[in-house]
C-alpha positions in Angstrom: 30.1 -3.0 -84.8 30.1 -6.5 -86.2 27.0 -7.7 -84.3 25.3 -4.5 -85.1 26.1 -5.6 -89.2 25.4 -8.8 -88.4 21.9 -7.9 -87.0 20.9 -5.6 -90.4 22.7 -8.2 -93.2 20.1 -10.9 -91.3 17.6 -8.9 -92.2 18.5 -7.2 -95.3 19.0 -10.8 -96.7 15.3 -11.6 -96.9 14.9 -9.1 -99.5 18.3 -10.2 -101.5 16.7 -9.9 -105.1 15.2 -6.4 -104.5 18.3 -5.0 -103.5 20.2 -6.8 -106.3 17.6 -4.8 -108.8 18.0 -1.5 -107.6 22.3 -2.1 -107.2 21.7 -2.6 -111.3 19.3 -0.1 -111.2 21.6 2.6 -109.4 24.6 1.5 -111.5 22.9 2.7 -114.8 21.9 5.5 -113.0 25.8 7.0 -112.6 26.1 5.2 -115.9 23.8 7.4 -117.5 24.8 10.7 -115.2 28.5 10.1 -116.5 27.6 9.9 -119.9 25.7 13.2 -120.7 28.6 15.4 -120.1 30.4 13.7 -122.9 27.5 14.6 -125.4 27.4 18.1 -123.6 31.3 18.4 -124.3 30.6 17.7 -128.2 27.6 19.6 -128.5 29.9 22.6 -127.2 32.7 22.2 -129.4 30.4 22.1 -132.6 28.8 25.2 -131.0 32.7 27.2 -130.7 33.5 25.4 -133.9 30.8 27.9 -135.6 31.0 25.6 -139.2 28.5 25.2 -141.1 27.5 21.9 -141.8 27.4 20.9 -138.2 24.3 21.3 -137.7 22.9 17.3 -138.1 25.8 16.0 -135.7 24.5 18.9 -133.2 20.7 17.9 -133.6 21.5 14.1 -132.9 23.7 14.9 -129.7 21.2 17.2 -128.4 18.6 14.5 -129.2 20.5 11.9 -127.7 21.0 14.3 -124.3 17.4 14.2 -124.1 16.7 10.9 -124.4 19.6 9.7 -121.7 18.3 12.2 -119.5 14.5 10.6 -119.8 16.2 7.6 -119.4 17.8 9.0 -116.0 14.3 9.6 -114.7 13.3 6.2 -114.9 16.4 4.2 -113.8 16.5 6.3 -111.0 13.1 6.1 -110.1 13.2 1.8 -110.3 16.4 2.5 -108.2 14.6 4.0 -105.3 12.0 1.6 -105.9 13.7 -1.5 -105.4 15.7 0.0 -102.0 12.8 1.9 -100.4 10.4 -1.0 -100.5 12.1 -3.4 -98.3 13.8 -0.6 -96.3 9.6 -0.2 -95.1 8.8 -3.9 -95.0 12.0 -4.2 -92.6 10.3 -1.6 -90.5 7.3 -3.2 -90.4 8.5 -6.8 -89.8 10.4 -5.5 -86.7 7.6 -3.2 -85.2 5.8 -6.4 -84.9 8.8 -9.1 -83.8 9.3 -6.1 -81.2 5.7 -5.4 -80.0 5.9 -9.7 -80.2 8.9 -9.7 -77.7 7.8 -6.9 -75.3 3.8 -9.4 -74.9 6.4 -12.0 -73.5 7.9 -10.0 -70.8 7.0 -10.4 -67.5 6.0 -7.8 -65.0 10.0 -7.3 -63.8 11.0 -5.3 -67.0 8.0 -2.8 -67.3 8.8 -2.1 -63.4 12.5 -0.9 -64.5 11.0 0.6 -68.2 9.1 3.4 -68.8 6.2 3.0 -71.5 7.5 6.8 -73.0 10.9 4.6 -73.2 9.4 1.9 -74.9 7.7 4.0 -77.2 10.4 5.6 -78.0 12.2 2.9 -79.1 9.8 1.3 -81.1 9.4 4.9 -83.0 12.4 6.6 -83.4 15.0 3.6 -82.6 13.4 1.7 -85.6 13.0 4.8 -87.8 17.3 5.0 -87.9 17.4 0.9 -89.1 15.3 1.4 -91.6 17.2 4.8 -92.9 20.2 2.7 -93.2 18.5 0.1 -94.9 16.8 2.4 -97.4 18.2 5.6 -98.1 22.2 4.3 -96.5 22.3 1.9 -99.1 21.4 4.0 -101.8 23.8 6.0 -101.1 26.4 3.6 -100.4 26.0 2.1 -104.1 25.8 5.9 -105.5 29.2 6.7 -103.7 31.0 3.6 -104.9 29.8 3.7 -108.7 30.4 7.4 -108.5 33.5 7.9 -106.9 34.7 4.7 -109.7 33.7 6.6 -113.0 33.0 9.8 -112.1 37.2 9.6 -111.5 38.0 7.9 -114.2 36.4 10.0 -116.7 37.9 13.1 -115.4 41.1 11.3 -115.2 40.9 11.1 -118.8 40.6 14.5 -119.6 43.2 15.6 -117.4 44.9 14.1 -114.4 46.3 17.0 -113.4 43.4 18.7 -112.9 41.8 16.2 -111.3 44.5 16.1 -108.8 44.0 19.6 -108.0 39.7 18.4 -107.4 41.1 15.7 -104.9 43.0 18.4 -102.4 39.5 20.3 -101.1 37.7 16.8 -101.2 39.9 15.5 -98.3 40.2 18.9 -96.4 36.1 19.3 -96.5 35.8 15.1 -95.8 38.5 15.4 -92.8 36.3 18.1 -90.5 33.2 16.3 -91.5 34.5 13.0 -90.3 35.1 14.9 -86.8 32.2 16.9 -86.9 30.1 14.1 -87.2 31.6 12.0 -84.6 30.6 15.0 -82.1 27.4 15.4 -83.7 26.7 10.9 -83.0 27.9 11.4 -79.5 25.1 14.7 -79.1 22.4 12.0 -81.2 22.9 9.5 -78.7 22.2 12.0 -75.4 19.4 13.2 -77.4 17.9 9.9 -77.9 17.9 9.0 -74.3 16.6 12.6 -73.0 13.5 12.0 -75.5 12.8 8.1 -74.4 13.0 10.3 -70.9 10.8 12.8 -72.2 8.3 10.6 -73.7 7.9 8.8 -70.8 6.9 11.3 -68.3 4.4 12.7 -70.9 2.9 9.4 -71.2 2.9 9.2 -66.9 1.3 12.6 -66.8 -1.1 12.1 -69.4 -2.3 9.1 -68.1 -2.4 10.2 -64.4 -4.2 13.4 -65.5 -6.9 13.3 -63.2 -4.8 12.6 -60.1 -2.7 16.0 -61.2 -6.1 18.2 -61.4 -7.1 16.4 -58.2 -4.0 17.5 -56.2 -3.5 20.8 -57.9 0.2 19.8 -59.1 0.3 21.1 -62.4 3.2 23.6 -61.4 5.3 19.8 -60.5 4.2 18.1 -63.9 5.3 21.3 -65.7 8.3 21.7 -63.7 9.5 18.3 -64.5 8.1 17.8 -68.6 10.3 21.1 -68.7 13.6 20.1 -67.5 13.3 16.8 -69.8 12.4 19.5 -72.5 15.3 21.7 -71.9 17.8 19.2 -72.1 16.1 18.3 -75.3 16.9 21.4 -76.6 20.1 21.7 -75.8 20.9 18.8 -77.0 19.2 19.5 -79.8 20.9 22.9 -80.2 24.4 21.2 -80.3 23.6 19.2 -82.9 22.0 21.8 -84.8 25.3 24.1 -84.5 27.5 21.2 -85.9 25.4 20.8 -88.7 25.2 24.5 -89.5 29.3 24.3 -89.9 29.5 20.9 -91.6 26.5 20.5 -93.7 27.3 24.2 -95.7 30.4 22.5 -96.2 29.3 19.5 -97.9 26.5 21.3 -100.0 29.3 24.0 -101.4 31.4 21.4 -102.1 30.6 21.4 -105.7 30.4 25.3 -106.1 34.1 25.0 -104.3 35.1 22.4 -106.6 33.6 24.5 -110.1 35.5 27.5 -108.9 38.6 25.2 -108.9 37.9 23.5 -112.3 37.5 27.1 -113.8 40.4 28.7 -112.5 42.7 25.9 -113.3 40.5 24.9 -116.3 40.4 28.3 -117.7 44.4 28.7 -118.0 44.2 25.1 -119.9 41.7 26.8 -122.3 43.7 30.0 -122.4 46.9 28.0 -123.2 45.1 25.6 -125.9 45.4 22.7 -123.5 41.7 22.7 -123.2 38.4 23.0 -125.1 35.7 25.3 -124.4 33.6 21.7 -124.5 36.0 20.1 -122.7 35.9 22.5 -119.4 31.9 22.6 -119.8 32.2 18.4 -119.5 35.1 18.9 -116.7 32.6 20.9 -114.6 30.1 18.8 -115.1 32.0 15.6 -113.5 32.9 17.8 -110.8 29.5 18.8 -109.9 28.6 14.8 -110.2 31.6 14.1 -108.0 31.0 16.2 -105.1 27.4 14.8 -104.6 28.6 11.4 -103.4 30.7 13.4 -101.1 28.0 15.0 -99.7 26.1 11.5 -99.8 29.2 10.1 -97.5 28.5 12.6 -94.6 25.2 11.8 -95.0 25.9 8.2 -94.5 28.2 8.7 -91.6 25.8 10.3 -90.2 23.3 7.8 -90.7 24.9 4.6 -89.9 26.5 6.3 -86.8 23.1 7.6 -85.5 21.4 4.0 -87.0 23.7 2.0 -84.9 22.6 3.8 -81.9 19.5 2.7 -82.5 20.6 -1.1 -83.1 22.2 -1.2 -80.0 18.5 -0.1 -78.3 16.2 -3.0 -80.4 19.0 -5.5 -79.5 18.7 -5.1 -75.8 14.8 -5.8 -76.3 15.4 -8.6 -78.7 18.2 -10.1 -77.4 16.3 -10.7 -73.9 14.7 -14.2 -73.2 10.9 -13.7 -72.6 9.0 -15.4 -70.0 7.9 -18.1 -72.0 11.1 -18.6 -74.1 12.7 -21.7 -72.5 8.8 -23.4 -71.7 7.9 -26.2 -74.0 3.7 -25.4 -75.8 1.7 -27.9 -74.3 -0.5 -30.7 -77.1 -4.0 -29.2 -77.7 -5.3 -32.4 -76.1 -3.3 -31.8 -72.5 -4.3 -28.1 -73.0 -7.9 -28.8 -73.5 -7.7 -30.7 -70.0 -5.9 -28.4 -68.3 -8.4 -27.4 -65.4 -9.6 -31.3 -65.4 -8.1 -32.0 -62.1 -8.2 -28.3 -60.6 -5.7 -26.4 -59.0 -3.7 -27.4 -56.0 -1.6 -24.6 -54.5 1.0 -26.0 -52.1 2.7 -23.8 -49.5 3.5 -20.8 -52.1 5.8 -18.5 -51.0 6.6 -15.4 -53.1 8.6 -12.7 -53.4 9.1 -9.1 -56.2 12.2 -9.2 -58.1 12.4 -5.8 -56.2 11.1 -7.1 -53.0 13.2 -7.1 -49.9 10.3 -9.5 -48.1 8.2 -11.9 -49.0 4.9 -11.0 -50.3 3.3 -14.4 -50.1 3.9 -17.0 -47.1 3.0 -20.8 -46.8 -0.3 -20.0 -48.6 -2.0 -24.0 -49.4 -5.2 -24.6 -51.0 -7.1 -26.7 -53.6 -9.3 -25.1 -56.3 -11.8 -28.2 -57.5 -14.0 -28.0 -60.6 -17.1 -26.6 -60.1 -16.1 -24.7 -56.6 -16.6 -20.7 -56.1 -13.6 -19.4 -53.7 -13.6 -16.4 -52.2 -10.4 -14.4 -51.2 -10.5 -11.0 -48.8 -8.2 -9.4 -46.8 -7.1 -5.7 -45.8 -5.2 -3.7 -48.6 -1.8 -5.1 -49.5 -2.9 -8.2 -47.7 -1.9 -10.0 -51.1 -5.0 -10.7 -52.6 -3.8 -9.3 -56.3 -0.6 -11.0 -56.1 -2.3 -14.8 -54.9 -4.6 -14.5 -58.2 -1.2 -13.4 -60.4 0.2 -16.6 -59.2 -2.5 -18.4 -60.5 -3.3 -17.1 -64.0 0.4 -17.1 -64.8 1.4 -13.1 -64.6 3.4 -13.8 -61.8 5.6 -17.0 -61.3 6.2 -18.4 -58.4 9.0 -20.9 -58.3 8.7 -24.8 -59.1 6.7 -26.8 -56.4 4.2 -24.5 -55.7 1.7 -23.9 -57.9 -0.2 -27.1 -59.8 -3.0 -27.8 -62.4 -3.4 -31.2 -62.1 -0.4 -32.9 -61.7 1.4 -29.9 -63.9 3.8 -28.1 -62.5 2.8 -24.5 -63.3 6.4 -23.2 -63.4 6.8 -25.4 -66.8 3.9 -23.6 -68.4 3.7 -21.4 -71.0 1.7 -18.6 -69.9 -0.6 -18.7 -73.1 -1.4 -22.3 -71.9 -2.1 -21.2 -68.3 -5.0 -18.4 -69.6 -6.6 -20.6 -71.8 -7.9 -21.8 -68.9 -7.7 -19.3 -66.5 -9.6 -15.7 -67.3 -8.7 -12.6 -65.5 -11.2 -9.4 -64.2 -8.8 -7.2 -63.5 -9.1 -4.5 -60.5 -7.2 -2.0 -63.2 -10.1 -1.9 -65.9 -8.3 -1.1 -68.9 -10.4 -0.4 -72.3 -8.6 0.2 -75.5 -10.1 3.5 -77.8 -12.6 1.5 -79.9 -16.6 0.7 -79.9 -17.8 -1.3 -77.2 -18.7 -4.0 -79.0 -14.9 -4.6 -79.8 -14.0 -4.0 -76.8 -16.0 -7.4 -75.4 -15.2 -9.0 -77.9 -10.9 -8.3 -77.5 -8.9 -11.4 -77.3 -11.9 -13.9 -78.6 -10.0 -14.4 -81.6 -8.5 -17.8 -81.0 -11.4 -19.4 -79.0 -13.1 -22.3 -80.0 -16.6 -20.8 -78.9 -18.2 -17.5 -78.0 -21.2 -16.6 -75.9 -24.3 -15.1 -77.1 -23.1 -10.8 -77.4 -26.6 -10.0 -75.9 -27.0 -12.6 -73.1 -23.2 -11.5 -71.9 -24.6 -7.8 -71.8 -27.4 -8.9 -69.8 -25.6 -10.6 -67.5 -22.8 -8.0 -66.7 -25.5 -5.5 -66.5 -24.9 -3.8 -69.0 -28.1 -4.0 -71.2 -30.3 -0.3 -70.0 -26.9 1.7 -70.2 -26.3 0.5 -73.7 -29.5 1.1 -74.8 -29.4 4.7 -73.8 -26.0 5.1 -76.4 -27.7 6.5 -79.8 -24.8 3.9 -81.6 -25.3 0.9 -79.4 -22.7 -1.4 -79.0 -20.8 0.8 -81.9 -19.9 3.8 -79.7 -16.8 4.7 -79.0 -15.5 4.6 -75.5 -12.5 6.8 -75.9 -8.9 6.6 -74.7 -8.9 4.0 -71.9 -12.7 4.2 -72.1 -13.3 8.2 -70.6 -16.2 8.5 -71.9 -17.5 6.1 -69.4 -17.8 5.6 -65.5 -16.1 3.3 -63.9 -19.2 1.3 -63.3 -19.6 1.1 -66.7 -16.1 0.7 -67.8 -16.0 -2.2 -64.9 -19.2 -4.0 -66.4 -17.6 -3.6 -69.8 -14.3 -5.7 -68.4 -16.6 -8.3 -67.0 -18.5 -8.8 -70.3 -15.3 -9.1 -72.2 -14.5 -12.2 -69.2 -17.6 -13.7 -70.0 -17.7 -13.7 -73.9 -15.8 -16.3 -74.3 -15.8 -19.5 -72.2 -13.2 -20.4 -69.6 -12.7 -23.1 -67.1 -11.4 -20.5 -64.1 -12.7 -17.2 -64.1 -11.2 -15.0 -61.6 -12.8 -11.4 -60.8 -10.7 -9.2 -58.6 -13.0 -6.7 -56.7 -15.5 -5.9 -59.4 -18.2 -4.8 -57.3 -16.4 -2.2 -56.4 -17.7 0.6 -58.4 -20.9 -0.6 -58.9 -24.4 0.6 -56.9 -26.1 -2.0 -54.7 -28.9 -3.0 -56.9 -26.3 -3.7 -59.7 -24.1 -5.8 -57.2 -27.0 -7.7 -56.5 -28.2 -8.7 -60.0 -24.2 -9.4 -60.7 -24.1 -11.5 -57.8 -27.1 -13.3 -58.6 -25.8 -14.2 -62.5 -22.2 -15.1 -61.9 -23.0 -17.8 -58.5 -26.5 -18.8 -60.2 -25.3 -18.9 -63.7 -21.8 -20.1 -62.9 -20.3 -18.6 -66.5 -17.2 -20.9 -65.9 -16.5 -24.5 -64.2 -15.0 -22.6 -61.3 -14.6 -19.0 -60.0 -12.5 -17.3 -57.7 -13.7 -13.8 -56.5 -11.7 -11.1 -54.4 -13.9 -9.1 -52.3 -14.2 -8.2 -48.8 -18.4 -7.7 -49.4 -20.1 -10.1 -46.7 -22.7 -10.2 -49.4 -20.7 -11.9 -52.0 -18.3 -14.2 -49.7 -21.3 -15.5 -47.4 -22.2 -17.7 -51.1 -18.6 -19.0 -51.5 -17.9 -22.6 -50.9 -14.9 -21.4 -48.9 -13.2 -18.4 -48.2 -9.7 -17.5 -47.8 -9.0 -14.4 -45.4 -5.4 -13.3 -46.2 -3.7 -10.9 -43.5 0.3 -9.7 -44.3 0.6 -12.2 -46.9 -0.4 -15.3 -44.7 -3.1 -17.3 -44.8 -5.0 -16.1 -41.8 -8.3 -17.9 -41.5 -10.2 -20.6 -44.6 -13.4 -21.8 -44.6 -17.0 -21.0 -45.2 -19.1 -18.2 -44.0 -19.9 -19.6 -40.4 -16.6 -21.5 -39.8 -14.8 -17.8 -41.0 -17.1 -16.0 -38.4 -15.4 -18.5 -35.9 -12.0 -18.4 -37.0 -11.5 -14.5 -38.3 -11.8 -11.4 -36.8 -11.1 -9.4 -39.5 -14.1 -11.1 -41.1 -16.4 -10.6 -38.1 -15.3 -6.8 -38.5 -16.2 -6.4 -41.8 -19.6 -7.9 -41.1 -20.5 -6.0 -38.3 -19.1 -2.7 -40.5 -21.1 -3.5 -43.6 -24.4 -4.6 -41.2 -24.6 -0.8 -39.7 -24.1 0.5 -43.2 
């Protein structure tokens, strides 16, 4: 609980002043709310006095109930003001602190966290901070000003009958206090069943195609339904506690009035009481129970708030890749590539991995070289290049640029260097032109937009678009082929200048001719100092200065295109395959 308050007061404190402003605010708020029913109390009398004559001091107090109650609109308005504000700025500072901290995690936690999950958190996790920081406070200050004067004033009047108000204010506050620590335990199953929920919406969504392929929509509706049942009835729980308690706290008052008039009404009968003074009585009462509604709404808040503490700590609280790596000078980072890579007997292994998926793997990467790497699937091909560009880290002693130890660097450092055409070709849902130019924000220099269409090959099919490089390529670009979206990727590697550029299998989805023009601008254009390209295309490896043929994770074979027809067999295979095609 302490960390928990600890982790909202250290954010709460940035905005200090605005909360000190609507504290005043809120205090002449109940300063104002406890002051009308005095006025109304006189005003009442004068009415059952029935003198004439009484007529100016009725005027003024009616005048004056006006002008406090004006006066209650616009203190309570700056009130709200001054707690909302920051409540929303919190939000948005730790949206982005979080969406910070997730960039810097390495491939281990999104293998045990759903994205639904993450989503989740980042939505409705957040959401419960920020009620307790905006409307948990305001109610807070409301309960502790009210519950001080409200009292007091009534106390005045009578105590006796304000001792009578106090006996169904505990009863009611007693079996909300346990109703809401059933409904908390209920929010908190509900929470997880929706970051559960969320998450295979997101997988099924995403994997749409492959459902419609295989004809499994009676699985995927099968299993978004069992998340969604348990939703419900978790849902369902809550809803009944709420049905019981909330009535309770929102007839509080009406139970309190029926009090305050049956005890209240004898006073009057006996002459203990004036008709002014009851109307003022029930007045306080109805002020009182409000902050006791406001309490179980705060329980309720805090308690469900908390939950969602506890789920932003565990992603803010963990170290991220980078966190313990030291930024390298802009001189050293300009320089990084100078010397080339030197990868010396890499071994690696998934944190989930029961076997290595690399094995004594050794091989220099100069400036100005083209390297090819091929192998059969799940040779290791994707998981060599990961090693290189940073997504993946090896241990120390392994991987070099220069005569830098690539486990020391920051991964920022490593792919300011090192550029990355993914086999996965994602697009985000924006124009094309945005797309390409993703990630060029920080770069010293760009390349021409048009000469990077050209050479991805890229510049017919965007001349057929009737917006050009504005259209829209949809969620993870559907409105395009693969070819297209693949081409797209590529352009976005070459817009902006790079000393490595690695392209994993991008002539996969792309026709012959294309391949061929690609070919011919990245080995004649050379868009970076040095390239690595996966394929297992004869066409494209035959122009590498060396090739590496990877088989089970071990470097099989590593040479050029006649020593590899010597050494490999898997290469001569693939040759001979892709001669009689």
């Amino acid at each position: 609980m302490f960390s928990k308050l600890k982790f909202l007061f250290s954010y709460m404190h940035q905005y200090r002043w605005w909360y000190t402003g609507g504290i005043l605010f809120l205090a002449l708020t109940v300063w104002v709310s406890v002051t009308i029913p005095e006025f109304i109390q006189r005003s009442i009398d004068l009415i059952a006095d029935g003198r004439a004559g009484n007529e100016a001091d009725f005027n003024k107090n009616v005048l004056i109930i006006v002008g406090l109650a004006l006066a209650l609109i616009l203190v309570r308005t700056f009130s709200r003001i001054l707690i909302f504000i920051p409540a929303r700025l919190i939000e948005r500072q730790l949206k982005g602190e979080m969406f910070r901290k997730l960039s810097s995690f390495g491939k281990d936690y999104y293998d045990e966290n759903l994205s639904g999950s993450i989503i989740s958190r980042i939505n409705n996790d957040i959401n419960g901070l920020r009620l307790i920081a905006g409307f948990g406070i305001l109610q807070i200050g409301n309960i502790i000003f009210s519950l001080s004067l409200t009292p007091y004033k009534m106390w005045q009047l009578s105590p006796a009958l304000t001792l009578y108000c106090i006996v169904p204010m505990v009863v009611v506050f007693i079996i909300v206090r346990i109703g809401m620590a059933i409904m908390v335990k209920n929010t908190r199953l509900q929470m997880n069943t929706l970051q559960r929920l969320s998450g295979k919406t997101i997988s099924f969504l995403s994997g749409n195609s492959v459902i419609k392929s295989y004809n499994i929509y009676d699985y995927a509706e099968r299993e978004v339904q069992k998340e969604n049942i348990s939703l419900f009835g978790q849902t369902l729980k809550i809803a009944w506690i709420r049905s019981f308690v909330m009535p309770l706290l929102f007839n509080l008052g009406q139970i309190l009035k029926i009090v305050v008039l049956f005890v209240g009404g004898m006073y009057v009968i006996n002459g203990k009481f004036t008709i002014g003074e009851l109307t003022g009585y029930i007045a306080y009462a109805a002020l009182l129970s409000q902050p006791i509604m406001g309490l179980g709404w705060v329980l309720t808040i805090f308690q469900q708030g908390f939950v969602g503490i506890s789920s932003i700590q565990t992603i803010l609280e963990r170290r991220g890749a980078d966190e313990k790596r030291q930024a390298l000078p802009d001189e050293i980072k300009a320089n990084l590539f100078g010397d080339g890579i030197r990868v010396k007997n890499l071994n690696f292994t998934y944190h989930n991995g029961e076997k290595p998926e690399l094995q004594a793997i050794s091989f220099t990467i100069k400036p100005g070289q083209v390297v090819g790497i091929t192998g059969k699937v799940g040779s290791g091909k994707t998981t060599l290049i990961n090693c290189l560009n940073g997504y993946l880290r090896p241990e120390k002693g392994m991987v070099y640029f220069g005569d830098l130890d690539a486990a020391d660097l920051r991964s920022e450092d490593i792919r300011s260097s090192v550029r990355t055409v993914s086999q996965e070709v994602f697009l985000f849902s924006d124009t094309i032109e945005n797309n390409i130019a993703f990630g060029s924000e920080k770069a010293p220099t760009k390349n021409d937009f048009k000469e990077v269409i050209y050479k991805s090959s890229f510049a017919d099919e965007l001349a057929r678009f009737p917006k050009k490089e504005k259209t829209l390529v949809g969620e993870k670009g559907i409105m395009l082929s693969g070819g297209q979206k693949q081409r797209i990727s590529l352009a976005r590697a070459l817009y902006t200048p790079c000393d490595l550029l690695i392209l994993d299998d991008v002539f996969s989805a792309v026709d012959t001719d294309t391949e061929r023009f690609l070919i011919k601008q990245i080995f004649d254009n050379h868009p970076a100092k040095s390239l690595v390209v996966i394929s297992n295309r004869i066409s494209v490896l035959e122009k590498t200065d060396f090739t590496i043929v990877l088989e089970e994770g071990r470097m099989a074979a590593k040479g050029n295109h006649r020593e590899l027809l010597e050494q490999s067999e898997f290469y001569r295979d693939i040759l001979a395959l892709q001669q009689e095609s």
